[in-house]
N, C-alpha and C positions, 0 to 999 in steps of 0.2 A: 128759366130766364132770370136773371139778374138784371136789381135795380143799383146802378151808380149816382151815388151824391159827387160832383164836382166843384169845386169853391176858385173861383176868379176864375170862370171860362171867360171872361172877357179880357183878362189880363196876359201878359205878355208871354207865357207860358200856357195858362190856361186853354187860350184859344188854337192851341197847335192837340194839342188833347181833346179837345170837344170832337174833333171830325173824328179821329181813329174811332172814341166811343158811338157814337152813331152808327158807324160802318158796322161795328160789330154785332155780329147777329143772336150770339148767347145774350146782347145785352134788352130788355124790354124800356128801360126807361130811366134816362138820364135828366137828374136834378139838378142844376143849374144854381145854386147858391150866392146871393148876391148883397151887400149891404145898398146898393145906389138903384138905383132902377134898370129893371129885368130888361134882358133881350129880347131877341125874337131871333125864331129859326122856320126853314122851310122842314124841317124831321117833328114828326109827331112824337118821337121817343124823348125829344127834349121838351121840360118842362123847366121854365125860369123860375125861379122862388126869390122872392126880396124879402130879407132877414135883418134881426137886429141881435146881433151876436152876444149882446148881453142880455138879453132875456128865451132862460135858459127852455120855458115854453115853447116860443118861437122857431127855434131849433129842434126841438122834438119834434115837432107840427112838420117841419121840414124833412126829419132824417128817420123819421120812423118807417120800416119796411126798406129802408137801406141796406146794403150788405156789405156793398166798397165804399169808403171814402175818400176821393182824390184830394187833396189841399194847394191850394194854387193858389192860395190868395198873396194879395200884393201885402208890402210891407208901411202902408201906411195907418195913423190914425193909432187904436189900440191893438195893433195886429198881435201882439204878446198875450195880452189879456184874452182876445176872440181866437186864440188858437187850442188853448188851455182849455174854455168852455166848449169849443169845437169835438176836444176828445174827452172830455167830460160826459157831454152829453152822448156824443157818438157809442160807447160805453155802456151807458143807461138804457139807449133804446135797441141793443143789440146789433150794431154796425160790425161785423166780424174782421174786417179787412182794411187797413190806415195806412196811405202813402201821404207820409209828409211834406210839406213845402218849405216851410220857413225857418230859420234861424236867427238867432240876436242873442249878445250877453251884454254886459254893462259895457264893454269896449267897444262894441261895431251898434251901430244902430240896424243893419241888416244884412242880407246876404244870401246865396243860393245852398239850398237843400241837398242838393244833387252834386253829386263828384267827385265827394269825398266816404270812405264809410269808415266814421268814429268807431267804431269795433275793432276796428284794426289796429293794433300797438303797433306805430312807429314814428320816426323820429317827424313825419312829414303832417302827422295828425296832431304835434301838440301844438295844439294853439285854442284859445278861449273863444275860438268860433264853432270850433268841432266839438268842445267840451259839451256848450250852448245843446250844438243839436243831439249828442248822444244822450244827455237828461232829458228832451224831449222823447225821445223814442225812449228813454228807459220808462217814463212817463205814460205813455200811450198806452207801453205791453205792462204796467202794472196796473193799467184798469180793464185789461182783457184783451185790447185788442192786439190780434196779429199784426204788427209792422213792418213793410218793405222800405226801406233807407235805402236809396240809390243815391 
């Protein structure tokens, strides 16, 4: 059984991914990672956690005994700074598996993860938004974790 950490199940993305993890029966218990105050679910597998993503304790307390990490979170606030501690710590406590969410470089203040995959040389990936995400993910796998970029 596998425990998944998911970050912004409430967000606009997030909450289309909380149901699939529930449904699933390899998983035992989905963490719910939240800066604003926790949800609620009728599934005992979900557990809400309210975190403050700059205290890098906090985030342990949260992600220890983790295996996946989902990152869903929205783009507001320090979401740059809280994604960076996100796979820092992720990392430290043995999170083996990081599907990232977020994007930004100095040009875009945000943008989706998903649709593009910066690994791929061509003429349709240059641009300083794809740059942004592949240093993330180059970021991620150079502190251990396995990364899926979709």
């Amino acid at each position: 059984m596998v425990v998944v950490t998911l970050v912004g199940a409430g967000g606009n993305f997030g909450y289309k991914v909380l149901p699939v993890l529930v449904a699933e029966e390899t998983i035992s218990e989905v963490r719910c990672l939240s800066r604003k105050s926790t949800g609620k679910s009728t599934s005992k597998k979900v557990k809400y956690i309210n975190v403050d993503y700059s205290d890098p304790a906090d985030l342990e307390n949260a992600l220890a005994g983790s295996e996946i990490l989902i990152n869903a979170m929205g783009t507001n606030l320090d979401h740059l700074k809280n994604k960076v501690a996100l796979v820092d710590v992720a990392a430290a406590v043995g999170v083996r598996i990081y599907i990232p969410r977020l994007i930004a470089c100095s040009t875009l203040s945000d943008g989706s993860e998903f649709g593009v995959d910066p690994h791929v040389e061509t003429e349709f990936v240059k641009h300083p938004m794809w740059d942004s995400k592949k240093e993330h993910d180059v970021y991620a796998e150079s502190k251990g974790l396995k990364v899926i970029s979709i």
